[in-house]
C-alpha positions as CSV (number, residue, x, y, z in Angstrom):
1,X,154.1,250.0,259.8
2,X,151.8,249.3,256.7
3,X,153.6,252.0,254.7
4,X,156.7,250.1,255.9
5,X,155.7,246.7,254.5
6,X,154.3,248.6,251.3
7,X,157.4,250.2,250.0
8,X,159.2,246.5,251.1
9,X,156.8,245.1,248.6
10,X,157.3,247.6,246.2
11,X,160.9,247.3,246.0
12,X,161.3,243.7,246.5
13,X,158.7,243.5,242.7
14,X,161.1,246.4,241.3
15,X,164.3,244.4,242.1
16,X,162.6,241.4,240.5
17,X,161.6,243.3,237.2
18,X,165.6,244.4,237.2
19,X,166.5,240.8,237.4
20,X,164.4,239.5,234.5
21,X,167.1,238.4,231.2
22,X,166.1,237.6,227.9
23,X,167.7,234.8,226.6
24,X,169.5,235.7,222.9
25,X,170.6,232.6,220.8
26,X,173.0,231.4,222.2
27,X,171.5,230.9,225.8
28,X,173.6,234.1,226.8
29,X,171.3,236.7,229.3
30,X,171.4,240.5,228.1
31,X,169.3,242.5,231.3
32,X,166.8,244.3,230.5
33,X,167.2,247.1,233.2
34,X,170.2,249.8,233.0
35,X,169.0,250.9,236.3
36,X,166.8,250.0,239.1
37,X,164.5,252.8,240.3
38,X,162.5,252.1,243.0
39,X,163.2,253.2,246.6
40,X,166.4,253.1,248.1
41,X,166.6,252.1,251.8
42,X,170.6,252.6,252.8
43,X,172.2,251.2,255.4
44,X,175.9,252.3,255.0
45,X,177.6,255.2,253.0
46,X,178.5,253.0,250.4
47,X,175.0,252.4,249.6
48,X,174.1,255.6,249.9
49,X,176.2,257.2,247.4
50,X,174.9,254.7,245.2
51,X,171.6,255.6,245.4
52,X,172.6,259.0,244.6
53,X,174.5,258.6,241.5
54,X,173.3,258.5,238.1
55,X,172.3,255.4,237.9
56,X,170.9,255.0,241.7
57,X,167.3,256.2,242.6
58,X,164.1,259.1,242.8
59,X,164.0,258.5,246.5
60,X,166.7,257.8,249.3
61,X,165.4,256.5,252.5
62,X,168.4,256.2,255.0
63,X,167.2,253.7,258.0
64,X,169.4,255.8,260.5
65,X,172.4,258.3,260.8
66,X,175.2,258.0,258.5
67,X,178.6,259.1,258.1
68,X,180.1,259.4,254.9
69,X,183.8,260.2,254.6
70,X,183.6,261.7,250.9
71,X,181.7,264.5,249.2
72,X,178.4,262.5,247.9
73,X,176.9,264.3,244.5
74,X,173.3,264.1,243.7
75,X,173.0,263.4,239.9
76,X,171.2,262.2,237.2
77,X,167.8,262.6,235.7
78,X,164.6,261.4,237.9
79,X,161.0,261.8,237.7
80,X,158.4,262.2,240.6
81,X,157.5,258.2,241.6
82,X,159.4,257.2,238.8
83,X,157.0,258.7,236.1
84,X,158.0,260.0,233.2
85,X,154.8,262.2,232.8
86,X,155.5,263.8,235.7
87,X,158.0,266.4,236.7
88,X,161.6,266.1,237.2
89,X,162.7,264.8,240.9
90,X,164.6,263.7,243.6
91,X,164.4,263.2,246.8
92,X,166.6,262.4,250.6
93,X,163.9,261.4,252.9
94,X,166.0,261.2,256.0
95,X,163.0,260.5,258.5
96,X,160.5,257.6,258.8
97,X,156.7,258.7,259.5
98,X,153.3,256.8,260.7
99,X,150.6,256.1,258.4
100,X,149.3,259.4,258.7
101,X,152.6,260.7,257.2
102,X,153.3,262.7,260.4
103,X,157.1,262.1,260.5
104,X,158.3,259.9,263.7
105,X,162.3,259.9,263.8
106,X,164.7,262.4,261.9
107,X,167.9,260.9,260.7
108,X,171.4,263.1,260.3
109,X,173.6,262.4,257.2
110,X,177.0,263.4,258.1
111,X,178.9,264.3,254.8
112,X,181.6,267.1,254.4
113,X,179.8,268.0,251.4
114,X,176.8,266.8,249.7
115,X,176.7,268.5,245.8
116,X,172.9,268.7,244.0
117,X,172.9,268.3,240.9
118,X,169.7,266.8,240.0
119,X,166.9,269.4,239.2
120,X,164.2,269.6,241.8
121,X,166.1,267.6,244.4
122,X,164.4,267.8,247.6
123,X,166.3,267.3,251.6
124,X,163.2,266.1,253.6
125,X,163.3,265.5,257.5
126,X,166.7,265.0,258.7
127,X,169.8,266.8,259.5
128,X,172.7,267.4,256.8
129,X,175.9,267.7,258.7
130,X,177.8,269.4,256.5
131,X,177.8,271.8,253.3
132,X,175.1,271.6,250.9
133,X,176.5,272.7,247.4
134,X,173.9,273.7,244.7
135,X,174.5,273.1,241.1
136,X,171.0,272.1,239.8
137,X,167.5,274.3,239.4
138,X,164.4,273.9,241.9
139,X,166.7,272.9,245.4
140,X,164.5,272.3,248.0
141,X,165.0,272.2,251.8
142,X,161.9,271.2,253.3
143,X,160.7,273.0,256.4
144,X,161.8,269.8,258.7
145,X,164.8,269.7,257.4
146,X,168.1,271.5,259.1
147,X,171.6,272.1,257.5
148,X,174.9,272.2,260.0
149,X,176.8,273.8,257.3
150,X,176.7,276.3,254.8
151,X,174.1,276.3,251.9
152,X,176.4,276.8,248.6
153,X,174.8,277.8,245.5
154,X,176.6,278.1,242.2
155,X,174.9,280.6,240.6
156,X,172.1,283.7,241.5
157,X,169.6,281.2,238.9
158,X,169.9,278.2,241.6
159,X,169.5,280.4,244.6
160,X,166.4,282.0,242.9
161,X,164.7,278.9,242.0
162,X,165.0,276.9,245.2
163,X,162.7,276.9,248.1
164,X,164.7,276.9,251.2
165,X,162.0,276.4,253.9
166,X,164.1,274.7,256.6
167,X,167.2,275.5,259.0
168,X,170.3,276.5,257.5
169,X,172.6,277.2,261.1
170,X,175.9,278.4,258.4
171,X,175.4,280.8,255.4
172,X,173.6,281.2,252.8
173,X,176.0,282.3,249.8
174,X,176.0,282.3,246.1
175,X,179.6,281.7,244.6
């Protein structure tokens, strides 16, 4: 519950730094944020793909199953915790978890396809129901993670530089 309450407080600042405007001369706002990057809690699909894009977030926290329609791609360039210092990175948590970090419920994203590429993305604690189609170095399926699809690569350089730890119940191919 406190991690909960943390990452509400943490977002809730982030969305509050997005909002701040600069006043130019003629009393007209330009934003000073292109993109908000804190965490993404999602509700629908809508709001999921969102968080996915470009210009969405490093970290996707769904807040139950979802079905999407339409393929969703992964893309843009994101950094661990939002630092720039540190590595490339992206992440679907599709679980919640107890203060100890031991995870609690496991979520399923239902999604014909869902195309990576952002480098180092990583599909942590749920279900993907669906194809996962790699274009994008250092994939990773965690090992509590499970795919009802295939696993797509695009190329023998993805498949060699991901880490697929979890379930995959389809194939495993490289186009």
């Amino acid at each position: 519950m406190k991690f909960k309450l943390f990452l509400a407080m943490i977002l809730a600042v982030a969305l509050l730094a997005a909002c701040a405007v600069n006043d130019d001369e003629n009393g007209e706002g330009e934003n000073d944020s292109d993109v908000v990057t804190a965490a993404s809690f999602v509700d629908t699909p809508e709001e999921f793909a969102l968080s996915t894009s470009e210009n969405g977030t490093w970290i996707v926290i769904p807040n139950g199953d979802l079905t999407i329609e339409e393929e969703v791609v992964v893309e843009g360039t994101f950094y661990n915790n939002d630092d720039e210092d540190s590595d490339l990175y992206r992440k679907i948590a599709a679980y919640t978890q107890d203060d100890d970090r031991n995870i609690i419920d496991q979520w399923t994203i239902t999604v014909p396809q869902l195309t990576i590429q952002s480098e180092n993305t990583n599909f942590h604690g749920g279900i993907l129901d669906g194809d996962i189609y790699v274009e994008a170095n250092g994939f990773l399926l965690h090992e509590t993670s499970t795919v009802e699809g295939d696993l797509i690569f695009a190329n023998e350089e993805y498949e060699a530089s991901a880490d697929v730890a979890g379930t995959v119940n389809g194939e495993i191919v490289v186009e």
